[in-house]
Backbone as CSV, one residue per row, in Angstrom:
resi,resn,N_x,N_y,N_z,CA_x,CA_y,CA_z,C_x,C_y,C_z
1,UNK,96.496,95.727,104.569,96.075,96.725,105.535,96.241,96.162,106.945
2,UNK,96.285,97.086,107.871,96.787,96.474,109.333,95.543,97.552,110.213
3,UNK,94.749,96.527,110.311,93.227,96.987,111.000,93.856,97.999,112.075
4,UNK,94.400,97.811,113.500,95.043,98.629,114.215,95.315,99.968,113.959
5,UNK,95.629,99.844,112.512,96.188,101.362,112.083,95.202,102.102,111.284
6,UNK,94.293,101.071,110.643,93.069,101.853,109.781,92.290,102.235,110.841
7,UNK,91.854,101.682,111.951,91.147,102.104,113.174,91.910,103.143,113.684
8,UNK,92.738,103.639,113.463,93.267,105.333,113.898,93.118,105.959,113.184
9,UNK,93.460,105.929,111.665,93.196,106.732,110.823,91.681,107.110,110.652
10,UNK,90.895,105.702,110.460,89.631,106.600,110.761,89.548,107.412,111.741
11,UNK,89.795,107.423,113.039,89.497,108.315,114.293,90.327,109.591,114.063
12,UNK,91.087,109.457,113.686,91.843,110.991,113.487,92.428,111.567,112.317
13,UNK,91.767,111.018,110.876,91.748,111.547,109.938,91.534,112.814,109.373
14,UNK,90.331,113.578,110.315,90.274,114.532,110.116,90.977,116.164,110.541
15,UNK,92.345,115.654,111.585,93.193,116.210,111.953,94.410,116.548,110.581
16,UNK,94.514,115.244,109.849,95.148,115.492,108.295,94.543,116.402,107.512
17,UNK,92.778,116.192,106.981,92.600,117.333,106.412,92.610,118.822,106.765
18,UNK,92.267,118.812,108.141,92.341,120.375,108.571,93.500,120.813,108.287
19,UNK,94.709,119.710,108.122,95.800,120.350,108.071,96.204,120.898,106.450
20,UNK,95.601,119.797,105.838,95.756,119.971,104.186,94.988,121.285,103.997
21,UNK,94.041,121.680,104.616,92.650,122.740,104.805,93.506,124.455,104.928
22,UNK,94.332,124.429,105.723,95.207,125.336,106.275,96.548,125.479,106.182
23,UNK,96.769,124.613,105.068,98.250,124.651,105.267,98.666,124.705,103.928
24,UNK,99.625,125.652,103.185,100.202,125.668,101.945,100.446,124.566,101.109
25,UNK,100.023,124.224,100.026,100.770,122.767,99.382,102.152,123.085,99.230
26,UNK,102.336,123.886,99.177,104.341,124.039,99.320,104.838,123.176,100.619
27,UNK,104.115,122.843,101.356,104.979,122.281,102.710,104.662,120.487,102.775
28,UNK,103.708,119.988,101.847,103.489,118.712,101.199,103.379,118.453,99.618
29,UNK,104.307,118.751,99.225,104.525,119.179,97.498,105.252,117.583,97.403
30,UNK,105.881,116.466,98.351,106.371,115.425,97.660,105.701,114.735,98.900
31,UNK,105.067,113.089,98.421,105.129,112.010,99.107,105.591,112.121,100.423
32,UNK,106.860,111.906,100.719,107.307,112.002,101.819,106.894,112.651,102.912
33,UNK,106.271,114.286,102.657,105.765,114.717,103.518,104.454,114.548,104.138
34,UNK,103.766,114.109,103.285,102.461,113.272,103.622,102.570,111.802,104.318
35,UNK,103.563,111.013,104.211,103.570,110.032,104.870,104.109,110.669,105.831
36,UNK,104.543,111.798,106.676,105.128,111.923,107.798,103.914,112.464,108.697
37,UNK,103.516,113.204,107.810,101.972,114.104,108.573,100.799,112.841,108.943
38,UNK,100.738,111.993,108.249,99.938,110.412,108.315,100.110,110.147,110.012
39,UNK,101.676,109.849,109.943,101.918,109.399,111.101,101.970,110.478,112.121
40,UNK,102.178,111.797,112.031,102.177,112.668,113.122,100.886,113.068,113.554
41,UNK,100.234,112.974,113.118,98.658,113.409,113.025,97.666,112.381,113.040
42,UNK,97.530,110.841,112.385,96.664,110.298,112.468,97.242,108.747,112.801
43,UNK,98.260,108.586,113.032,98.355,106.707,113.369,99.729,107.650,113.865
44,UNK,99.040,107.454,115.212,100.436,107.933,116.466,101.186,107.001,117.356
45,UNK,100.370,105.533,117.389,100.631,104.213,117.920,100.775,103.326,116.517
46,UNK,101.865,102.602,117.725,101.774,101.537,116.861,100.857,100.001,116.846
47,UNK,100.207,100.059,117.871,98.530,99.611,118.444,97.642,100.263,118.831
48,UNK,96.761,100.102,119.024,95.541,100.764,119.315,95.764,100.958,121.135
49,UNK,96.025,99.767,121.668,96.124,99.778,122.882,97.680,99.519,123.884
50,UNK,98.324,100.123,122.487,99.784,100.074,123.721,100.134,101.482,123.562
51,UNK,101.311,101.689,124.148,102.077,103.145,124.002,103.204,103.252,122.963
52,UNK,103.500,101.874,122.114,104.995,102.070,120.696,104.068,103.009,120.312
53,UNK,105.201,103.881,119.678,104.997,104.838,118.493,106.049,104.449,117.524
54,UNK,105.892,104.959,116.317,106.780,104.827,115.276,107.676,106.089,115.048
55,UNK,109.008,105.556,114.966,109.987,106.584,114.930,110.351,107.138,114.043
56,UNK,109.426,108.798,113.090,109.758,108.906,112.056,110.799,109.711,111.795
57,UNK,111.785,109.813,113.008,113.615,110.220,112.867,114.059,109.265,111.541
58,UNK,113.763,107.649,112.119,114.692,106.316,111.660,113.206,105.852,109.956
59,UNK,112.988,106.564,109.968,111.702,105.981,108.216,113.248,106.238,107.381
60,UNK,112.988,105.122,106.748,114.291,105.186,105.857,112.910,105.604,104.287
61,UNK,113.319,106.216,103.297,113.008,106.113,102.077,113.774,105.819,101.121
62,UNK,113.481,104.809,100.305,113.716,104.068,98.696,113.469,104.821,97.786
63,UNK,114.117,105.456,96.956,113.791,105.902,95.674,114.686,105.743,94.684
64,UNK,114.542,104.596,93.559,116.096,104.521,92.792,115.738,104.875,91.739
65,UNK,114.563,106.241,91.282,113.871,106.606,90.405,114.625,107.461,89.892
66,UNK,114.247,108.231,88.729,114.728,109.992,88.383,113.834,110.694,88.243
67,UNK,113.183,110.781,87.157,111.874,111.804,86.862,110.762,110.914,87.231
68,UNK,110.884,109.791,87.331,109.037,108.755,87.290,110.187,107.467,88.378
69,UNK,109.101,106.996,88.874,109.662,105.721,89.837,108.493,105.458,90.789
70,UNK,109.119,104.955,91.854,108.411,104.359,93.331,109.229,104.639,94.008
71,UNK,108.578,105.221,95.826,109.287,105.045,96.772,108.658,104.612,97.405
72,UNK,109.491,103.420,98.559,109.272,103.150,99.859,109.752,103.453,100.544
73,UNK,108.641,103.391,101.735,108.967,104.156,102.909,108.752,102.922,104.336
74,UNK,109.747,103.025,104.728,110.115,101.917,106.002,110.179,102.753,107.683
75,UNK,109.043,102.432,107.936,109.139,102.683,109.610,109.570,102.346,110.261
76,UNK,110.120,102.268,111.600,110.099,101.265,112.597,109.444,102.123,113.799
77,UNK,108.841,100.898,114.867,108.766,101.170,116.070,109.487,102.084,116.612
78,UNK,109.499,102.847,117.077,110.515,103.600,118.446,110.970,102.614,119.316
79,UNK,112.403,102.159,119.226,113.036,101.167,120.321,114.401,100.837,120.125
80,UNK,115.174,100.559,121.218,116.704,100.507,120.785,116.735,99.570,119.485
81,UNK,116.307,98.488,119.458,117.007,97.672,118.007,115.862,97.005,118.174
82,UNK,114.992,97.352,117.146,113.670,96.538,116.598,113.521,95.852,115.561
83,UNK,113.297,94.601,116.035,113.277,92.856,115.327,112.199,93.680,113.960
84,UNK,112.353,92.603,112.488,111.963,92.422,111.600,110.437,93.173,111.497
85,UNK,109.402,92.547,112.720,107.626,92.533,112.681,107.539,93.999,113.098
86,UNK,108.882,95.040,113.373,108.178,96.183,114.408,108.876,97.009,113.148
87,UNK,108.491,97.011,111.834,108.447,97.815,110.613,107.091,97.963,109.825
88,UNK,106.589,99.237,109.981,105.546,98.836,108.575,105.791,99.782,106.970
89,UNK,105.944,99.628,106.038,106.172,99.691,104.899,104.760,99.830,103.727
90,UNK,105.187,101.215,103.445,103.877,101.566,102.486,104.878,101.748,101.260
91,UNK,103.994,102.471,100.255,104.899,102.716,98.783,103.441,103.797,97.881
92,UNK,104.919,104.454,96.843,103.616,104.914,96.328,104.991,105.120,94.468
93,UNK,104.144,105.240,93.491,104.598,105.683,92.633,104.379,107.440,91.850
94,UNK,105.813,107.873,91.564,105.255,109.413,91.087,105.874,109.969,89.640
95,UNK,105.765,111.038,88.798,105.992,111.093,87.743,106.305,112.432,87.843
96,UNK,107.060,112.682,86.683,107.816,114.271,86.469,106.664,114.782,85.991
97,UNK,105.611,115.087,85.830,104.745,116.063,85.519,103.137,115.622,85.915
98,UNK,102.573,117.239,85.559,101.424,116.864,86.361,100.350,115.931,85.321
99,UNK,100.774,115.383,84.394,99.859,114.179,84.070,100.063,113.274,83.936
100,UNK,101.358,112.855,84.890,101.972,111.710,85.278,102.326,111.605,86.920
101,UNK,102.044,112.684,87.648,102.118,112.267,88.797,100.903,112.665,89.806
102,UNK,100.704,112.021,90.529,99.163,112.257,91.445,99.352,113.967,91.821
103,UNK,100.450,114.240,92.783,100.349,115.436,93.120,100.802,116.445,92.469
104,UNK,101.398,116.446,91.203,101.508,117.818,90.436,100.271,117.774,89.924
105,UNK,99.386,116.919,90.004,97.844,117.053,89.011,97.021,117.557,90.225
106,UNK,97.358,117.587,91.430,96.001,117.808,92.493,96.596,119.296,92.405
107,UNK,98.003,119.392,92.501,98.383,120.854,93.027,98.496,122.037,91.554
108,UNK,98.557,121.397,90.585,99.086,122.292,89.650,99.590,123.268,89.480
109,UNK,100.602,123.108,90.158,102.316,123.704,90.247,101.789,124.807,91.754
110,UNK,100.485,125.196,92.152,100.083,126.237,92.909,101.200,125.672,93.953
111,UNK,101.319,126.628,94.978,101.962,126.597,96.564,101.305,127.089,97.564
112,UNK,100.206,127.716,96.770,99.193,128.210,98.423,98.352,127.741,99.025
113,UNK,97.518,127.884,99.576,96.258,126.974,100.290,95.306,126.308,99.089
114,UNK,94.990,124.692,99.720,93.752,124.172,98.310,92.777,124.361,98.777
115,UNK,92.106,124.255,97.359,90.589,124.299,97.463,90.067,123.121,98.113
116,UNK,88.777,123.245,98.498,87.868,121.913,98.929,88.160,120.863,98.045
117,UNK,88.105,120.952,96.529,88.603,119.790,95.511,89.563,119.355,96.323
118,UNK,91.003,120.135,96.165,91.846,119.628,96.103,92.448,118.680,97.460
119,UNK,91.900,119.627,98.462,92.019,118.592,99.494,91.291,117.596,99.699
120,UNK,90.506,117.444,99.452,89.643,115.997,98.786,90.946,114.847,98.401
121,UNK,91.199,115.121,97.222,92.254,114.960,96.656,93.454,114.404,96.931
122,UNK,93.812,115.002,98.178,95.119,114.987,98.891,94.833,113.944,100.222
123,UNK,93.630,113.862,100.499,93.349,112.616,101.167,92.874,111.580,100.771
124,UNK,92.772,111.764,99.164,92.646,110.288,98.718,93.826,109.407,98.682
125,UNK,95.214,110.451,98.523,96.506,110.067,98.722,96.777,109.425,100.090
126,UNK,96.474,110.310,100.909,97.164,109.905,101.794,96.250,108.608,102.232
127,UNK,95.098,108.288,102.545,94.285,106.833,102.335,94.911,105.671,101.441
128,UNK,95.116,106.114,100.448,95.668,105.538,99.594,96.924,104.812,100.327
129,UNK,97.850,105.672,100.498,99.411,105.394,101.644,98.769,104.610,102.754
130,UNK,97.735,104.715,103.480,97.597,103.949,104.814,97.042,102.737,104.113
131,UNK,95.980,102.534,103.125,95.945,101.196,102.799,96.869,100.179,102.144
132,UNK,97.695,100.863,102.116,98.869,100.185,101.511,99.866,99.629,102.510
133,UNK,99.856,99.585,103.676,100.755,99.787,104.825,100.808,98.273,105.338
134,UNK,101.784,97.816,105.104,101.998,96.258,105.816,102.920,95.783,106.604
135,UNK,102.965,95.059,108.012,104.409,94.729,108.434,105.458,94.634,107.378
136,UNK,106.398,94.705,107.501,107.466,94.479,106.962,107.795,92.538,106.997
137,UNK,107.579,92.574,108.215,108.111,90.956,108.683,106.519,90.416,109.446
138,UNK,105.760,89.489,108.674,104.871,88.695,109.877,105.252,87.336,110.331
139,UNK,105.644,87.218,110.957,105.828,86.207,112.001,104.641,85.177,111.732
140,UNK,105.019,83.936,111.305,104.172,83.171,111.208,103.675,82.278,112.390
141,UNK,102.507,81.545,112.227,101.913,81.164,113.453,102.117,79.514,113.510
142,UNK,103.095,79.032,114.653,103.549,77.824,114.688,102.777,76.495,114.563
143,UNK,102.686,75.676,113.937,102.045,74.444,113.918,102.492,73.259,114.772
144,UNK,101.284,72.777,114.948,101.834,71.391,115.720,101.820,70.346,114.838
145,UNK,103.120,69.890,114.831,103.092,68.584,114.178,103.340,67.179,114.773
């Protein structure tokens, strides 16, 4: 976990559920779209006290799955060519059906607005995605020898 970023998410977490609250599960029906709403909505810096944001044009996603797998998802900073440490990288695993994958079981196959359950639910996911979230590259801290 990268304190910086859990200290946003707490502060503006509840901008995600209102959105899960009001908004069709048809328009967050895969992973991906929840890690984008994460970052558009609740970890908008990439510190607490600077102005990087993360550029989710350049989030590359991993998936060498078919019906069941893992994807990762790779950020970077917003910046012409950003070194190794200015990536952070979450992951999640999903399954072809709803008793194998988190969100065909919260949504069950529905597309319209969730219930209080379910958005419950849908932010345990997306919590889930922010605690999972680590530089890509940490830079280790030099010794004197």
């Amino acid at each position: 976990m990268i304190p910086e970023l859990i200290k946003q998410w707490d502060e503006n977490k509840y901008k995600l559920e209102d959105y899960f609250r009001n908004t069709p599960q048809s328009k967050y029906k895969d992973y991906e779209n929840i890690v984008r709403k994460i970052f558009e909505l609740c970890i908008t810096k990439a510190a607490c006290d600077g102005d990087e944001v993360f550029n989710l044009e350049k989030m590359t996603v991993i998936n060498d799955g078919s019906y069941s797998g893992c994807e990762i998802y790779i950020i970077p900073i917003d910046g012409f060519s950003p070194n190794l440490s200015e990536y952070v990288v979450t992951n999640t695993y999903y399954g072809s059906c709803s008793g194998c994958d988190t969100l065909l079981g919260i949504s069950k196959y529905d597309s319209g607005i969730p219930n209080e359950k379910q958005v419950k639910k849908y932010m345990t996911v997306a919590l889930h995605l922010v605690q999972k979230l680590k530089w890509l590259f940490e830079e280790e801290e030099e010794e004197d020898y």
